[in-house]
C-alpha positions in Angstrom: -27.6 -27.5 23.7 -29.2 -26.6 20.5 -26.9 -25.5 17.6 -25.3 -22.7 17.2 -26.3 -20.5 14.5 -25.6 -16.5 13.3 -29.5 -15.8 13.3 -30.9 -12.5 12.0 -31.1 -10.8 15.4 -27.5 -12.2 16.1 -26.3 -10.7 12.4 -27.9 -7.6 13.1 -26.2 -6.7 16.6 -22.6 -8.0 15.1 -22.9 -5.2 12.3 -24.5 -2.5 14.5 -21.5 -3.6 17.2 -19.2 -3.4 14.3 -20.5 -0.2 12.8 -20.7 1.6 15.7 -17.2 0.7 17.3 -15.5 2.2 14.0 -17.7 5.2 14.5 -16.8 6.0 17.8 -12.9 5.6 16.8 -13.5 7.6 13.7 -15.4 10.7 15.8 -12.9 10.5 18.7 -9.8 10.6 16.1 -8.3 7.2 18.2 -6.1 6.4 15.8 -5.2 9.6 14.7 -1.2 8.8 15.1 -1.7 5.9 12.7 -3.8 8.0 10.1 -0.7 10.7 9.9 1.5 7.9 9.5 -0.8 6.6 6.3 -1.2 10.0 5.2 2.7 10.7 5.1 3.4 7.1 3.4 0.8 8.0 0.8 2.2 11.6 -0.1 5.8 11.6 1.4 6.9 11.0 -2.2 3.8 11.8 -4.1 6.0 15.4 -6.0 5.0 17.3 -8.4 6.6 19.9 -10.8 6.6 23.0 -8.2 5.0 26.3 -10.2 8.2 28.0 -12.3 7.4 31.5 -11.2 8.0 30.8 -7.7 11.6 31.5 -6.4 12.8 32.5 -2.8 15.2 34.9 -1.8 16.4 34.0 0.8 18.3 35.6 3.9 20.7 33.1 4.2 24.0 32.6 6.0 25.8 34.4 3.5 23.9 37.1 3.7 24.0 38.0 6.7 28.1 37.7 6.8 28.5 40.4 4.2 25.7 42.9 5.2 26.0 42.7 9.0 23.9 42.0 11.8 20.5 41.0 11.7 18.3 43.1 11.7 19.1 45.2 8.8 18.2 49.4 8.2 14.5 49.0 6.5 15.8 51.2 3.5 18.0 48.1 2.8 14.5 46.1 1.9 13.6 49.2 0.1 16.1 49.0 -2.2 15.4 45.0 -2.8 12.1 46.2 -3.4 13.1 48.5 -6.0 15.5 46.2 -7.8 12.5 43.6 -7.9 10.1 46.0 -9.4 12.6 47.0 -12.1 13.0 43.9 -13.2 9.7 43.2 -13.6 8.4 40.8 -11.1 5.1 40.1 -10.6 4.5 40.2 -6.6 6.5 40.0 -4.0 5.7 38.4 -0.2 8.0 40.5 1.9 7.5 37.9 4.9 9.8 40.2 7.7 7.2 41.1 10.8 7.8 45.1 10.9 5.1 45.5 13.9 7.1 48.8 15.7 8.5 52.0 14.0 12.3 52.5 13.6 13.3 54.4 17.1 16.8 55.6 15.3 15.4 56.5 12.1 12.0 57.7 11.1 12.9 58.4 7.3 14.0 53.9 7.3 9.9 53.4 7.4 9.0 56.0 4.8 11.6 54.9 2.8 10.4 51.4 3.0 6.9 52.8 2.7 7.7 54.3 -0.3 9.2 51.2 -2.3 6.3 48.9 -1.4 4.2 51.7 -2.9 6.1 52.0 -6.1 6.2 48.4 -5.9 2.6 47.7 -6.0 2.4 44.4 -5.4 3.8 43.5 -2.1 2.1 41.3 0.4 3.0 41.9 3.9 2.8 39.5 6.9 0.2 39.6 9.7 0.9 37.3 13.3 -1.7 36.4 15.8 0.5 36.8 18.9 -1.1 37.6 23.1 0.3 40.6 24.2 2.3 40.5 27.7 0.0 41.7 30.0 -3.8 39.0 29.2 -4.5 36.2 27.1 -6.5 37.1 24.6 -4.8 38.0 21.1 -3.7 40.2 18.8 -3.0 40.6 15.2 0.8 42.2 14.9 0.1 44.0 11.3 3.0 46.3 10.1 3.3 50.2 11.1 0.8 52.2 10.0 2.4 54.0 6.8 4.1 50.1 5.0 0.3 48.6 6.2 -1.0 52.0 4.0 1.7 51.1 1.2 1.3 47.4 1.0 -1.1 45.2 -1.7 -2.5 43.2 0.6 -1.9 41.8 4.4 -2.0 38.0 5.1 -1.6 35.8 7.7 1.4 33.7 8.6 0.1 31.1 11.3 1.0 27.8 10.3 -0.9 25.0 11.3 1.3 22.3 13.1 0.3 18.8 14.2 0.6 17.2 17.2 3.8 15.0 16.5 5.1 18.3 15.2 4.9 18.2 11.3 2.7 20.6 9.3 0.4 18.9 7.1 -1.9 21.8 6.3 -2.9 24.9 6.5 -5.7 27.1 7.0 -5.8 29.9 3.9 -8.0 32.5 6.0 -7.4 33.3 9.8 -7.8 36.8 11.5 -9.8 37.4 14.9 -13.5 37.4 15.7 -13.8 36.4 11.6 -11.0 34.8 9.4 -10.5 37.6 6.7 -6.7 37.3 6.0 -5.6 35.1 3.5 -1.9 32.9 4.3 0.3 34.5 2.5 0.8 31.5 0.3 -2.5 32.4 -0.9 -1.9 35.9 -1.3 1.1 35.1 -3.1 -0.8 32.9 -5.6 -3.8 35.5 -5.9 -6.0 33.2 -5.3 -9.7 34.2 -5.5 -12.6 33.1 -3.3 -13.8 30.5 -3.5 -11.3 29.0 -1.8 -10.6 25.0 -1.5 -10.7 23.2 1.9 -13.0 22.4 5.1 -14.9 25.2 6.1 -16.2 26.1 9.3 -19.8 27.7 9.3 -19.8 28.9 12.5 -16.0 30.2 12.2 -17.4 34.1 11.5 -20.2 33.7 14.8 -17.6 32.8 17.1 -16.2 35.2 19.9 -15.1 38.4 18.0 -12.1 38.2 20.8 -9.9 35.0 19.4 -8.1 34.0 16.6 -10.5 32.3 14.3 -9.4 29.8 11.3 -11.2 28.4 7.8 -10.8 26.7 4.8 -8.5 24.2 5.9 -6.7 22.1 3.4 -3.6 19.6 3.5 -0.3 20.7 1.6 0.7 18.6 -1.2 4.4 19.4 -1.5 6.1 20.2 -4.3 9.1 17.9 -3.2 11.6 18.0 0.0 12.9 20.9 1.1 15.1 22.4 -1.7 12.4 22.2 -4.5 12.0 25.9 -5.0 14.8 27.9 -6.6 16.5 30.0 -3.8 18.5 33.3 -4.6 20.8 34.5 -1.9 18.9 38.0 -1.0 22.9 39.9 -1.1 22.9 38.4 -4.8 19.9 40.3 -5.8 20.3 43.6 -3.7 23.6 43.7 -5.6 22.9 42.7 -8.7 24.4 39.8 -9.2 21.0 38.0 -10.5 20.0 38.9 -13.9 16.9 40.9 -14.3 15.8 37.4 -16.9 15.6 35.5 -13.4 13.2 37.8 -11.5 10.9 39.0 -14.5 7.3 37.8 -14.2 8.2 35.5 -11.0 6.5 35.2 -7.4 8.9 36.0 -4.9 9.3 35.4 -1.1 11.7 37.1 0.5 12.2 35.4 4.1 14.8 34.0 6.3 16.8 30.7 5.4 19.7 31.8 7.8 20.3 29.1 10.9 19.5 29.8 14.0 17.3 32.5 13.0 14.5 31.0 10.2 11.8 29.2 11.7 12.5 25.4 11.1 9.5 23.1 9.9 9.2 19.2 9.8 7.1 17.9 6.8 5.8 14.7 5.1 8.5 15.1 2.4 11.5 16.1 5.2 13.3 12.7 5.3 14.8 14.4 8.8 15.4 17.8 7.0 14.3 21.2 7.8 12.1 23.5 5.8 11.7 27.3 6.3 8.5 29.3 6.6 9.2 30.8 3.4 9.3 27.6 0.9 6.4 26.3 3.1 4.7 29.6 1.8 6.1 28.6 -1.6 4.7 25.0 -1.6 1.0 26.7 -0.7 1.5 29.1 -3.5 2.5 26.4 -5.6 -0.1 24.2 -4.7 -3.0 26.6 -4.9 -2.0 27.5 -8.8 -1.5 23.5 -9.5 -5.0 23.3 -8.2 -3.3 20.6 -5.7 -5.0 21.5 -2.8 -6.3 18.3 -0.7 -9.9 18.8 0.7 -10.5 16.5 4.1 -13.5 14.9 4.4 -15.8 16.5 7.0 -16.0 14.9 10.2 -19.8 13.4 9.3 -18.4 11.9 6.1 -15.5 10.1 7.6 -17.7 8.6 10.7 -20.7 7.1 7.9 -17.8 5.8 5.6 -16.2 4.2 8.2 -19.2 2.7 9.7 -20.7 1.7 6.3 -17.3 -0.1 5.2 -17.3 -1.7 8.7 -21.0 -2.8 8.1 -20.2 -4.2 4.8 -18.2 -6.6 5.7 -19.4 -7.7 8.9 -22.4 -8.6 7.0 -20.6 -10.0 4.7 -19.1 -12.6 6.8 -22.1 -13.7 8.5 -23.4 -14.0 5.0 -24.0 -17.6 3.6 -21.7 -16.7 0.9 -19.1 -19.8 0.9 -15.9 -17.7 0.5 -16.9 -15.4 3.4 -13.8 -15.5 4.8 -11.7 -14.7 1.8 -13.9 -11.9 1.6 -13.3 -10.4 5.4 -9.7 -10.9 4.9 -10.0 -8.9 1.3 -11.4 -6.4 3.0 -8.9 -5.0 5.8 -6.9 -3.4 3.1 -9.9 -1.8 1.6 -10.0 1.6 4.0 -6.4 2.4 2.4 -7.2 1.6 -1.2 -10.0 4.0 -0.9 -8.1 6.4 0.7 -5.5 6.5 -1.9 -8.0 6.6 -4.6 -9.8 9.6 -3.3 -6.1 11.6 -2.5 -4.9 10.4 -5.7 -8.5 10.8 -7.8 -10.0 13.8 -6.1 -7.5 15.5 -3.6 -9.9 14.1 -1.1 -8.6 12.7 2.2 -10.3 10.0 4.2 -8.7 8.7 7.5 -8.6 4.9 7.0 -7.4 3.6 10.0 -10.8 3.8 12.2 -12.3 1.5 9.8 -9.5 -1.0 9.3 -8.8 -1.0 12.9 -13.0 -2.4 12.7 -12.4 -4.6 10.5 -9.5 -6.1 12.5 -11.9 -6.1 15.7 -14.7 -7.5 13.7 -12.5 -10.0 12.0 -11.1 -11.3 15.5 -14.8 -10.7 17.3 -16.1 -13.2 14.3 -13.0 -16.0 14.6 -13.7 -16.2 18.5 -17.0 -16.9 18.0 -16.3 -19.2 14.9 -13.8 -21.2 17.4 -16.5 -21.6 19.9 -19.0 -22.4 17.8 -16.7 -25.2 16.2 -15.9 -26.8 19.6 -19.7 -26.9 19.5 -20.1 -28.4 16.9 -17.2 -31.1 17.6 -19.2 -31.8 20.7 -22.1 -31.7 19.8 -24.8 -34.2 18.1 -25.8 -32.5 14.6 -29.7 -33.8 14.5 -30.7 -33.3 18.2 -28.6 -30.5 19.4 -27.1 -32.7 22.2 -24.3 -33.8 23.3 -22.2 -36.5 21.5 -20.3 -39.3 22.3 -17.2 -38.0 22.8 -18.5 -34.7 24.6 -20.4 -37.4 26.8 -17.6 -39.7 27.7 -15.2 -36.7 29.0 -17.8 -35.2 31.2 -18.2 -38.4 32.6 -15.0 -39.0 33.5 -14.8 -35.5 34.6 -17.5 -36.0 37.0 -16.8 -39.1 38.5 -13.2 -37.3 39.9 -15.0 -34.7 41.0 -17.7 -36.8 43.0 -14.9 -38.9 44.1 -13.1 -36.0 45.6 -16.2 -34.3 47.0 -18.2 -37.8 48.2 -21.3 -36.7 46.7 -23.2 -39.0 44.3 -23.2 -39.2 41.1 -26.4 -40.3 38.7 -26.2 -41.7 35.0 -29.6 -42.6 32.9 -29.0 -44.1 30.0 -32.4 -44.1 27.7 -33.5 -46.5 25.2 -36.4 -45.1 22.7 -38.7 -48.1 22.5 -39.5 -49.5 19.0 -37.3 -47.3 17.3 -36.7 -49.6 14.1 -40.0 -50.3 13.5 -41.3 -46.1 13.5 -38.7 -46.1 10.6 -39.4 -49.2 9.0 -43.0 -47.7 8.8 -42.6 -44.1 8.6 -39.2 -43.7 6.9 -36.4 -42.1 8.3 -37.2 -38.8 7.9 -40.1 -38.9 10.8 -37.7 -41.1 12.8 -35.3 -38.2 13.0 -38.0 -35.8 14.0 -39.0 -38.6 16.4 -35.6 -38.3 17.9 -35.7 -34.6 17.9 -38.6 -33.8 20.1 -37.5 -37.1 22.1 -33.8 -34.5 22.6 -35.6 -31.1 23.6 -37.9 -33.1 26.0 -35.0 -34.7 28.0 -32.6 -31.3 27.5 -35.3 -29.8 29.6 -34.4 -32.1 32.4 -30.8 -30.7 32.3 -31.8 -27.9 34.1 -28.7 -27.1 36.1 -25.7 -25.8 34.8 -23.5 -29.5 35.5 -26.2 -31.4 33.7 -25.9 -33.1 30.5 -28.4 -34.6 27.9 -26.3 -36.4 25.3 -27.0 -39.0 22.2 -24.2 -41.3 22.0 -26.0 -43.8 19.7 -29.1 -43.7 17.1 -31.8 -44.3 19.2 -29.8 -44.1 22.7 -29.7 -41.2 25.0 -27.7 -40.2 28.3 -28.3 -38.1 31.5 -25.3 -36.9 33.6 -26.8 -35.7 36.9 -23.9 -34.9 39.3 -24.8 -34.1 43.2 -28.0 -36.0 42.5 -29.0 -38.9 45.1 -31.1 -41.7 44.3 -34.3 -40.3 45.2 -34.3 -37.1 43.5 -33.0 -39.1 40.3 -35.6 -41.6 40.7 -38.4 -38.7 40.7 -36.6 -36.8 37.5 -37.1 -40.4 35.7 -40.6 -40.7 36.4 -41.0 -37.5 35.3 -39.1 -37.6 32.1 -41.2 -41.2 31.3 -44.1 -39.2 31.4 -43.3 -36.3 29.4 -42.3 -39.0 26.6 -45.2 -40.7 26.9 -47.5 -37.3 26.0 -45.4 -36.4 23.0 -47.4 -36.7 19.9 -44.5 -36.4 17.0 -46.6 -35.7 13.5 -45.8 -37.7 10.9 -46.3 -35.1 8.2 -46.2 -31.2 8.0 -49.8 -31.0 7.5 -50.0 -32.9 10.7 -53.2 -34.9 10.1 -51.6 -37.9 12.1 -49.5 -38.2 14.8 -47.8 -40.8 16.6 -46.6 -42.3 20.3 -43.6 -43.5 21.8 -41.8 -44.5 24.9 -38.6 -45.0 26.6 -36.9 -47.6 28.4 -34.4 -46.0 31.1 -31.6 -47.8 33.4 -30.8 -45.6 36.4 -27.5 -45.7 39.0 -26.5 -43.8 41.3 -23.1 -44.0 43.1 -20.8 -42.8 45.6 -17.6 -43.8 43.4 -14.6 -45.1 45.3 -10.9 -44.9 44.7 -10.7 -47.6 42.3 -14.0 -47.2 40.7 -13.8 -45.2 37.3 -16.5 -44.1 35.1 -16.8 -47.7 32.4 -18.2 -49.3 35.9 -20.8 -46.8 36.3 -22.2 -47.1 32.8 -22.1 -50.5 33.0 -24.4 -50.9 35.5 -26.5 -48.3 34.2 -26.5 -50.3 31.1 -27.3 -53.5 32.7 -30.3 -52.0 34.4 -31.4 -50.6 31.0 -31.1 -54.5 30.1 -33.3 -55.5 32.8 -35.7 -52.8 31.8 -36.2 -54.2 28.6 -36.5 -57.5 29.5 -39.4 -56.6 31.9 -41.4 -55.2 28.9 -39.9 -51.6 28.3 -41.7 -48.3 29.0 -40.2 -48.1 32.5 -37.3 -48.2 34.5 -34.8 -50.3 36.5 -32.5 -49.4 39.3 -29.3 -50.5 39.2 -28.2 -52.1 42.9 -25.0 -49.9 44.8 -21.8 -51.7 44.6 -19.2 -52.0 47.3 -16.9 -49.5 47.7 
């Protein structure tokens, strides 16, 4: 067993393994629940001032009660149209889908028609909805005369995530190219170009479906209620002082329950926001310049691998507070995360890479464990076996030759002379002596039970299980000769070399019930004995015993 080591080749695989798993969670969005989650801690409370202009008026519950059932005669909005012009506001989002004609009353749509026109600066809604009969889609836009009348169009399709919150939005959608702003956006008056993730292949795409760019997360303005709401009966009656509405960017939409579409969002805290202050927080957001930018999909794969990469090398570095280091690092994805949201409106998904570093970190203590029982069990200068390594697995395999009734070999090996090679060559070429004398009997531990072990300084072992006394007395004829055709050099230049030998006592037993493994290697060792005594550089035989 030679010792274990993170080599260059082994370092390299470890930081490609590393690199690569975070790579593959980063492109396959694994952890994409977990990312949410750090992207709502991070900007659940992260609230800015919310834009002053901005105010909704809102078709709330009381509303409703005193001007009767929903929906109301389009000359009613007419007349909230006009009230808002007079007093001087400075664009209004009328966010009511008005898709069909009247059917009672022709003159409701040219009245309507007619305010929006005098108005000037409405923005109407447009939905992306499949008709009844096929699947592909349609835009809903307005009738044909308040389409004629209006400022502008936009779109109203807000983008929802898969655990049901909405996060973001995409400020241009329309189908087969997205040429509608949200009506946020239009709101705001935003010019191009616009912030977010763009698609370049959104405007090639079939001229058949609903196509989205320019994708961006919200940064709220606060929690639902952060926007000034005016109760749309207050205004249409005058109850609002023409000082509140002048200059200000209004949405009119429903706030009424059961009725306004309800929307979960990073700043909720279990409450509800309508589809009009969600319009209000892009508006908002878009004249704050608070838009945040996600990293494209490229960018958050390399960063992920790279940080990954980093620190895997780093803690099969050499460095002696290595593991300081790979612990400092897990929270590292999230730090940079926060500093980009919080320094450049930029959002990186950290969870891919920490979820890396926690693989990597565990990958590298497994292999740190194993390699320390190694090293507990192992001899430091010759790779072997130690003492302790070698006394369990004999015990270990004396049971198991005593349950099975096959025999059981143990060499123990002597180098010959050993004090004198240091006394003349220093101790420096008597541990190289001893390291080529460990290679060249680890090599006769061939089979997976075997074990070559140094349990002294100049003394070696050989645990040879299922071996009878034939085959072990070839394998030490062969090992005496391998020795004796070493030539260890004495210097790194290797102008001279020297010789040595061994001295081995061999026994091989069938142990009995009462025979453990200290009676073994003490016969062993008394061969050894008679092996020296006979003039070393050979090999005694120690007789069978009883059973």
């Amino acid at each position: 067993m030679r010792p274990l080591r993170p080599r260059w080749h082994f370092r390299l695989l470890f930081v490609l393994s590393c690199s690569l798993l975070a790579a593959w969670a980063s492109h396959g969005r694994v952890f994409w629940q977990q990312d949410v989650a750090s992207y709502d801690l991070l900007t659940g409370e992260w609230e800015y001032p919310p834009d002053p202009r901005l105010a909704i008026i809102a078709i709330d519950d009381r509303s409703l009660q005193q001007l009767g059932q929903w929906p109301w005669p389009r000359s009613t909005h007419a007349q909230l149209l006009d009230r808002l012009h007079h007093a001087g506001a400075e664009r209004v989002a009328l966010d009511l889908m008005l898709p069909e004609a009247d059917r009672n009353d022709a003159g409701q749509d040219a009245a309507l028609a007619a305010a929006i026109s005098r108005n000037g600066r409405v923005v109407l809604p447009v939905l992306a909805a499949p008709p009844s009969d096929e699947a592909v889609p349609e835009e809903l836009l307005p009738v044909p005369a308040i389409t004629k009348a209006s400022a502008s169009l936009a779109h109203t399709d807000i983008e929802i995530d898969a655990d049901g919150v909405a996060r973001g939005i995409y400020l241009k959608a329309g189908i087969g190219s997205p040429h509608w702003l949200a009506l946020g956006a239009a709101l705001a008056g935003v010019q191009e170009p616009l912030p977010g993730l763009t698609n370049p292949a959104a405007s090639t795409r079939s001229p058949y479906q609903w196509h989205r760019d320019n994708y961006v997360r919200l940064r709220y303005a606060g929690p639902p209620g952060s926007f000034p709401q005016l109760s749309y009966v207050d205004v249409l009656e005058g109850r609002v002082p023409a000082s509140l509405l002048k200059g200000r960017l209004l949405i009119v939409g429903m706030t009424a329950n059961g009725i306004a579409p309800r929307l979960l969002t990073p700043t909720s805290h279990d409450s509800w926001m309508s589809g009009s202050e969600y319009q209000a927080n892009v508006a908002s957001m878009l004249l704050a310049g608070n838009a945040i930018t996600t990293l494209p999909a490229a960018a958050q794969i390399a960063i992920s691998a790279l940080l990954v990469a980093f620190a895997a090398f780093a803690i099969t570095s050499r460095f002696r507070w290595r593991w300081l280091l790979g612990v400092l690092a897990i929270p590292v994805p999230l730090l940079l995360s926060l500093g980009l949201l919080h320094g450049a409106n930029l959002w990186f998904e950290p969870v891919s890479a920490t979820m890396g570093f926690a693989a990597m970190m565990g990958v590298w203590t497994l292999w740190q464990m194993r390699y320390w029982r190694r090293q507990a069990n192992r001899d430091t200068l010759t790779g072997l076996a130690n003492r302790m390594r070698f006394e369990e697995t004999l015990r270990r395999e004396n049971d198991a030759a005593r349950r099975s009734g096959r025999p059981l070999t143990l060499l123990l090996i002597d180098v010959d002379h050993f004090k004198a090679c240091n006394d003349t060559y220093g101790h420096q070429v008597g541990d190289r002596l001893l390291r080529h004398l460990g290679r060249t009997i680890e090599e006769v531990a061939r089979r997976p039970r075997d074990l070559a072990a140094r349990f002294g300084g100049d003394e070696f072992a050989l645990i040879l299980p299922d071996t009878p006394p034939a085959g072990a007395e070839q394998l030490v004829q062969s090992l005496i000769s391998q020795i004796r055709q070493l030539s260890i050099p004495v210097d790194k230049a290797h102008h001279s070399k020297i010789k040595t030998s061994v001295t081995i006592g061999l026994c091989t037993v069938l142990p009995g019930l009462d025979d453990g493994p200290a009676r073994l290697f003490e016969a062993a060792d008394s061969a050894l004995y008679q092996a020296k005594q006979a003039g070393r550089d050979g090999y005694r035989i120690a007789p069978p015993w009883p059973n």
